[in-house]
C-alpha positions as CSV (number, residue, x, y, z in Angstrom):
1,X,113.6,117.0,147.0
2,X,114.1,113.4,147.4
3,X,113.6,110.8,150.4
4,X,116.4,108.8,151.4
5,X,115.5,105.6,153.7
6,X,118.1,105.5,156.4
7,X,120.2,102.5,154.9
8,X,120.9,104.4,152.0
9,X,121.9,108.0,153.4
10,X,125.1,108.5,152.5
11,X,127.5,111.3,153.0
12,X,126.9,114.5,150.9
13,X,123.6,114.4,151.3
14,X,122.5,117.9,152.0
15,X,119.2,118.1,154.4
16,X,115.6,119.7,153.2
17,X,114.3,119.7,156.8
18,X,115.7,120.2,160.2
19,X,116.5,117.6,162.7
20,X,115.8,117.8,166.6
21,X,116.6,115.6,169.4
22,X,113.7,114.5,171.9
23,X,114.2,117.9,174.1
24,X,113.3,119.7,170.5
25,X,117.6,120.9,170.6
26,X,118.4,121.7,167.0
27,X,120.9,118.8,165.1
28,X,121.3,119.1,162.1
29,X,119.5,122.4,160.5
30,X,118.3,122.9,156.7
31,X,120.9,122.7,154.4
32,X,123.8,121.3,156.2
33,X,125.5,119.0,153.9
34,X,126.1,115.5,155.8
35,X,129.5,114.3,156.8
36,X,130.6,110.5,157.1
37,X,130.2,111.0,160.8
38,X,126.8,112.9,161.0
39,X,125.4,110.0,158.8
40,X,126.1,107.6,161.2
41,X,125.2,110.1,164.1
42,X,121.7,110.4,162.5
43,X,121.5,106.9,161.5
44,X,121.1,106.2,165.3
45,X,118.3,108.3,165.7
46,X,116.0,105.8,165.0
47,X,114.5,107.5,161.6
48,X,112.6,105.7,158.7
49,X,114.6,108.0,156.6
50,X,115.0,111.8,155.8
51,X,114.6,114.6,152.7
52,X,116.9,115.7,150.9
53,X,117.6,118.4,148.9
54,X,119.0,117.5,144.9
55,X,122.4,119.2,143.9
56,X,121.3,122.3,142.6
57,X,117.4,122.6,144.6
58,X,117.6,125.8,146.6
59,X,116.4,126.0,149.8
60,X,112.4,125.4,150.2
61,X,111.3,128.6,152.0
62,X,109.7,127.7,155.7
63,X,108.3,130.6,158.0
64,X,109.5,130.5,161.7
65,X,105.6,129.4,162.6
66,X,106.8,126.5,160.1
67,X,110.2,125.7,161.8
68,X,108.3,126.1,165.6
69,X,105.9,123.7,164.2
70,X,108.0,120.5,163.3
71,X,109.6,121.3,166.4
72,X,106.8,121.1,168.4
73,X,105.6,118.0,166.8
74,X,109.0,116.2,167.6
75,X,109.1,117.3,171.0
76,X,105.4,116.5,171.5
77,X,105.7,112.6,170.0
78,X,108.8,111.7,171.9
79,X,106.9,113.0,175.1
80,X,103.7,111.3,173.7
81,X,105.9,107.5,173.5
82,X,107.1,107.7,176.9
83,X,103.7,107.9,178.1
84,X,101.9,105.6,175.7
85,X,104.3,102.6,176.2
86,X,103.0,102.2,179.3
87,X,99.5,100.3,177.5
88,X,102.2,97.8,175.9
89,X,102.6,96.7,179.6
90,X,99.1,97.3,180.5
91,X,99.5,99.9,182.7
92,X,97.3,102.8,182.8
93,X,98.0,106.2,181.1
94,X,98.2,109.3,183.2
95,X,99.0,113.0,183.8
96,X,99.1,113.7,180.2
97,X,98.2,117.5,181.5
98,X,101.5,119.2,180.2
99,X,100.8,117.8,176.9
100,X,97.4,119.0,176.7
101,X,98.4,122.7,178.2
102,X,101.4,122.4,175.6
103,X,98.9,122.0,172.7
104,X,96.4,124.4,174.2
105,X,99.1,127.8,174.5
106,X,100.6,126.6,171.2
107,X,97.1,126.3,169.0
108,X,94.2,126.7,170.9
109,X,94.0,130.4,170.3
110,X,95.4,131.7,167.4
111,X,94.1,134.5,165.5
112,X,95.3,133.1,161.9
113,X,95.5,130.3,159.4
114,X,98.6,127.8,159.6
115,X,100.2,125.8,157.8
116,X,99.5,122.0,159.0
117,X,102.4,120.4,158.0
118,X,102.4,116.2,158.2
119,X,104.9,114.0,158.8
120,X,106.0,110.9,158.0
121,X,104.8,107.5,159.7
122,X,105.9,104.1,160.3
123,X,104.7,101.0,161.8
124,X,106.3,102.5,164.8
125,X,105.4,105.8,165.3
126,X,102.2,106.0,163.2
127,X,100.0,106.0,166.5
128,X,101.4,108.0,168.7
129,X,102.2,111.0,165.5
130,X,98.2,110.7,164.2
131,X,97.3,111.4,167.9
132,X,99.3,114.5,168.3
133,X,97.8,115.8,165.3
134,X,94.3,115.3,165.7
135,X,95.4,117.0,169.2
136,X,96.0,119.8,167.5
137,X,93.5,120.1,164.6
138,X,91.2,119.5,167.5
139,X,92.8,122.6,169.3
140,X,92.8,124.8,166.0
141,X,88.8,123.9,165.6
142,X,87.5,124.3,168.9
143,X,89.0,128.0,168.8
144,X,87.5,128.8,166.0
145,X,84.3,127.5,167.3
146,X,84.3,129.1,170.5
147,X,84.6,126.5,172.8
148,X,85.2,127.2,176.6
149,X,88.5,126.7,178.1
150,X,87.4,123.6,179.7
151,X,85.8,121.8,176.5
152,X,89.1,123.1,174.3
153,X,91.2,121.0,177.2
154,X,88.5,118.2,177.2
155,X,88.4,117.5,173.4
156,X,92.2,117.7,173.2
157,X,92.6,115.0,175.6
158,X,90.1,113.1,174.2
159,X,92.1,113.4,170.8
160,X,95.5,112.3,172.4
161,X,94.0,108.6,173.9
162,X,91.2,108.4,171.2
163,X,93.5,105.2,169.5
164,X,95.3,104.4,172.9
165,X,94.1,100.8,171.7
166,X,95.4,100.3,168.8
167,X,98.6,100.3,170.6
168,X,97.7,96.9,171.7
169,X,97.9,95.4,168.3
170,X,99.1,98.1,166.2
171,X,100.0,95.8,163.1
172,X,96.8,95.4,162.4
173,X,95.9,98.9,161.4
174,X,99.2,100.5,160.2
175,X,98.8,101.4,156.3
176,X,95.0,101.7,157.1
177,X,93.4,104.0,154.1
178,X,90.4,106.0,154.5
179,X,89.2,104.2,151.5
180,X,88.2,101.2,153.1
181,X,85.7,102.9,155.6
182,X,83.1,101.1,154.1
183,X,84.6,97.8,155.7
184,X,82.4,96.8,158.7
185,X,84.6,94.0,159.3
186,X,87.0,97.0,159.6
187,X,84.9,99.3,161.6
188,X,83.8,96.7,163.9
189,X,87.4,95.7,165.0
190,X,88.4,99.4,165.3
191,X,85.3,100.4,167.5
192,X,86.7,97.3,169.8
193,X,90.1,98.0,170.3
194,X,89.2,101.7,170.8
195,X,87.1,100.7,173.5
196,X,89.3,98.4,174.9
197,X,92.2,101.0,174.7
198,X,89.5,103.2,177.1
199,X,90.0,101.0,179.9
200,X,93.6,102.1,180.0
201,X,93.3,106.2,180.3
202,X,93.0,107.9,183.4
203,X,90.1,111.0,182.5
204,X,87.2,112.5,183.4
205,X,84.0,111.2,183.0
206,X,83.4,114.0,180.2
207,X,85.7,113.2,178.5
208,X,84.6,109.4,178.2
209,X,81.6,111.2,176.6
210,X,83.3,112.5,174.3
211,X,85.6,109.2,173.2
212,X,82.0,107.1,173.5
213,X,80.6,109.6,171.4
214,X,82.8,109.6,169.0
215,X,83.2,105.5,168.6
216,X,79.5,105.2,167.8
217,X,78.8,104.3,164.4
218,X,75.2,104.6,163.9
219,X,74.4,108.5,165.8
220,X,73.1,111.5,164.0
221,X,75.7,114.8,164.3
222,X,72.4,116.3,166.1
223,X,72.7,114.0,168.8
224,X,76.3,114.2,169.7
225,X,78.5,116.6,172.2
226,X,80.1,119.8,169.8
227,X,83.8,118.0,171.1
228,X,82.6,114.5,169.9
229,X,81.9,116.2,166.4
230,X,85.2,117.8,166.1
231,X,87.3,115.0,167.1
232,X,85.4,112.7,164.1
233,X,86.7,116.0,161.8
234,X,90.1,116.3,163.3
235,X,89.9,112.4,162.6
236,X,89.5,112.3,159.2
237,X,91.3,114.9,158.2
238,X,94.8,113.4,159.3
239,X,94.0,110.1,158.6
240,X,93.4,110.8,154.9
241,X,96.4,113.7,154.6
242,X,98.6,111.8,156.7
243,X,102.1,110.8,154.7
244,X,102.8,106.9,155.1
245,X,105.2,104.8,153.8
246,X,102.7,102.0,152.9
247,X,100.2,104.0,151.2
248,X,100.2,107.7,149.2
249,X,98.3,110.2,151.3
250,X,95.2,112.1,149.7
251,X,95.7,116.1,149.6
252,X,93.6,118.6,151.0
253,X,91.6,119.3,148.8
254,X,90.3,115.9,148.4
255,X,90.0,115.3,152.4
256,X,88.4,118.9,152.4
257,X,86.2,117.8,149.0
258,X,85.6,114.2,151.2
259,X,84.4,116.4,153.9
260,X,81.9,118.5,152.5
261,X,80.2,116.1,150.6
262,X,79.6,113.5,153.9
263,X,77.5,116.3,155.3
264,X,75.1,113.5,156.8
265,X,78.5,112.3,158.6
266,X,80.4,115.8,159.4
267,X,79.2,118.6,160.9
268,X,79.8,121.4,158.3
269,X,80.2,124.0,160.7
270,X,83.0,122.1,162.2
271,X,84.5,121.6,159.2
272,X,84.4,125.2,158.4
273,X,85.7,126.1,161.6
274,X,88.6,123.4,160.3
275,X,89.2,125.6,157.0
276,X,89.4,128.9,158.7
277,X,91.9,128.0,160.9
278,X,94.6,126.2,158.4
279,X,95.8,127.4,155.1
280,X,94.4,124.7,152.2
281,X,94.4,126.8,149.0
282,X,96.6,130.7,149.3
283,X,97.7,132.7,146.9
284,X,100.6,131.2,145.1
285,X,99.4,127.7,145.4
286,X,99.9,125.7,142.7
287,X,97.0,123.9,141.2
288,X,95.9,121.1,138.7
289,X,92.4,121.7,137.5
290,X,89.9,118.5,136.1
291,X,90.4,120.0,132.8
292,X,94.4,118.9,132.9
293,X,95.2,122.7,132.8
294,X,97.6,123.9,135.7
295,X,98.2,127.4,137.1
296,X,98.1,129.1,140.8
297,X,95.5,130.7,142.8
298,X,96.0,134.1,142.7
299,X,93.2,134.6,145.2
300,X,91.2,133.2,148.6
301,X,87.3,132.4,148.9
302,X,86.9,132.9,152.2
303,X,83.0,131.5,152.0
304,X,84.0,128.2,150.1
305,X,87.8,127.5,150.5
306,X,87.4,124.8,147.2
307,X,85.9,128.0,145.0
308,X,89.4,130.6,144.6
309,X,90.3,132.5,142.1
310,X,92.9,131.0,139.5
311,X,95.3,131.8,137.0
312,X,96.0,129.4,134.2
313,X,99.3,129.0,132.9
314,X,100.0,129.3,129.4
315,X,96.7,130.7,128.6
316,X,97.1,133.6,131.2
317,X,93.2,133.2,131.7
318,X,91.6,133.8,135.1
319,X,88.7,131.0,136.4
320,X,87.0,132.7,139.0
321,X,85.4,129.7,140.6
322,X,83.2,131.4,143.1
323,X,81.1,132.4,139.4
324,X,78.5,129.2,139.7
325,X,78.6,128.8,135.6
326,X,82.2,128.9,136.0
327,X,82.3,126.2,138.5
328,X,79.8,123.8,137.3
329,X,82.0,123.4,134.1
330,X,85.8,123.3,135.7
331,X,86.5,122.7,139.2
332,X,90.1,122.5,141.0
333,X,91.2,118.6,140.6
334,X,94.4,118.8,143.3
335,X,96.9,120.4,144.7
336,X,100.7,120.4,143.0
337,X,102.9,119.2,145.7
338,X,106.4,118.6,146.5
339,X,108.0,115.2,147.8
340,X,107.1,115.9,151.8
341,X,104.0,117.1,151.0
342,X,103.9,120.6,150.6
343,X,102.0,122.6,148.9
344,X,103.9,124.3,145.6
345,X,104.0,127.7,146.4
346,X,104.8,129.7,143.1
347,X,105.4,133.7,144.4
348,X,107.2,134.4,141.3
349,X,104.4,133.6,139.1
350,X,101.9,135.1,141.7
351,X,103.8,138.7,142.1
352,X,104.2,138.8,138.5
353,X,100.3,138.8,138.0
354,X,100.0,141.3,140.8
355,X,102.6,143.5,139.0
């Protein structure tokens, strides 16, 4: 799979990944090889780019859930702009309810894992695409946390504005990487335009709470609202997984591994409640462990999603990572991804073992 920046798509390109208009009305689908005239049909869609597949790549397998969910996030960004362009001219930002009850149906109640699959960001879109999904992470958590209706719509709202002012200057944060947190310089002008950007949002006083809460630096988890603490998790996470064309994103399991080890800074039940509700490391994921050896899990931990069971290639030996002497001595390094950052899902490999 390869990206091709929109000034160099050419015809015969044949397309990884579906394309929708802004009603979320299916394109071009997977795997229809471009024409002259569908390049320069697409090339006015206002695209960074798109995937492609290479001349003999089959077809990445995508669920439906998979398929609904790129939808969704198309249709959902477009409807996000129209409503967000309205800071550019200083006017305040309303009625964002249909987005919220969209988000809510869609992922504030299911009964399984997902896969949360990122998109691409520019300069241009990077705002209003992070928003969205923190929207929904925030969704997927408070479910599994058992929030009330009214809190699940509260911290999803509070998720869409949460960077309505970065809009005002959005250069200066664009290409931001989660390893310059440390930066006060950094945090300071991020906690201002936030809080400037809160003078342009039409919500309820609880959720202000909720956006205050979260913009303080210097307040214990103990000491803020449940919502506050799962929008800094739903923060986090797609800040540092996001995929960026300034900056390589970091995988799960490093955001996940980032997580955990900031317990003083994230709420660990939250960020459980973020691991049982999206799929990091399945069966058939293909892994790179810190030893250099590579293989796939072959099974879930359901208490510690970082501690599966694995099977080494080549060697055909099992790790069972849960085992604490096993652990201490070899951990899983990364996940193997593809070019639109996918997990490698080996079910060959993984059926054969199971066989």
């Amino acid at each position: 799979m390869l990206f091709i920046e929109m000034d160099k798509l050419k015809a015969g390109a044949r397309l990884a990944k579906p394309i929708y208009n802004r009603d979320g009305v299916l394109l071009f689908d997977r795997n229809t090889v471009l024409s002259t005239s569908n390049v320069a049909s697409i090339k006015n869609f206002g695209l960074i780019g798109v995937y492609v597949l290479e001349a003999a790549e089959p077809l990445p397998e995508m669920s439906k859930e998979d398929i609904e969910f790129e939808r969704f996030q198309t249709i959902s960004v477009f409807s996000l702009k129209s409503k967000f362009d309205l800071i550019k001219s200083k006017k305040k930002i309303s009625d964002l309810n249909s987005i919220v009850i969209e988000i809510l149906g869609n992922y504030g109640s299911k009964d399984h894992k997902i896969n949360f699959i990122q998109n691409l960001r520019s300069r241009d879109d990077f705002i209003y695409k992070h928003s969205l999904n923190v929207a929904i992470i925030s969704a997927l958590i408070a479910n599994k946390a058992d929030l009330r209706s009214t809190a699940k719509v509260n911290v999803i709202l509070a998720a869409l504005v949460h960077e309505v002012g970065k809009l005002l200057d959005s250069s200066k944060f664009f290409g931001f990487d989660v390893d310059n947190l440390s930066s006060d310089d950094y945090k300071s002008m991020e906690l201002s335009y936030m809080k400037k950007g809160y003078d342009y949002v039409e919500v309820s006083n609880d959720v202000k709470k909720i956006l205050y809460q979260f913009s303080s630096q210097n307040r214990a988890n103990s000491e803020l609202m449940v919502e506050a603490r799962i929008l800094k998790v739903a923060d986090i996470y797609d800040t540092m997984t996001s995929v960026n064309i300034k900056k390589e994103s970091h995988s799960e399991v490093e955001t996940i591994t980032y997580l955990m080890d900031n317990d003083d800074i994230f709420d660990q039940d939250i960020v459980s409640a973020l691991t049982n509700s999206i799929n990091i490391l399945v069966p058939g994921t293909s892994v790179e462990m810190t030893n250099g050896e590579k293989g796939i899990v072959i099974s879930e931990n359901l208490d510690d999603v970082l501690r599966p069971m694995v099977l080494i290639f080549g060697t055909n030996t099992i790790y069972d990572l849960s085992n604490i002497s096993v652990y201490k001595d070899i951990q899983i390094k990364d996940i193997m991804k593809t070019m639109d950052n996918r997990a490698v899902i080996d079910k060959e490999a993984l059926n054969s073992y199971i066989k």
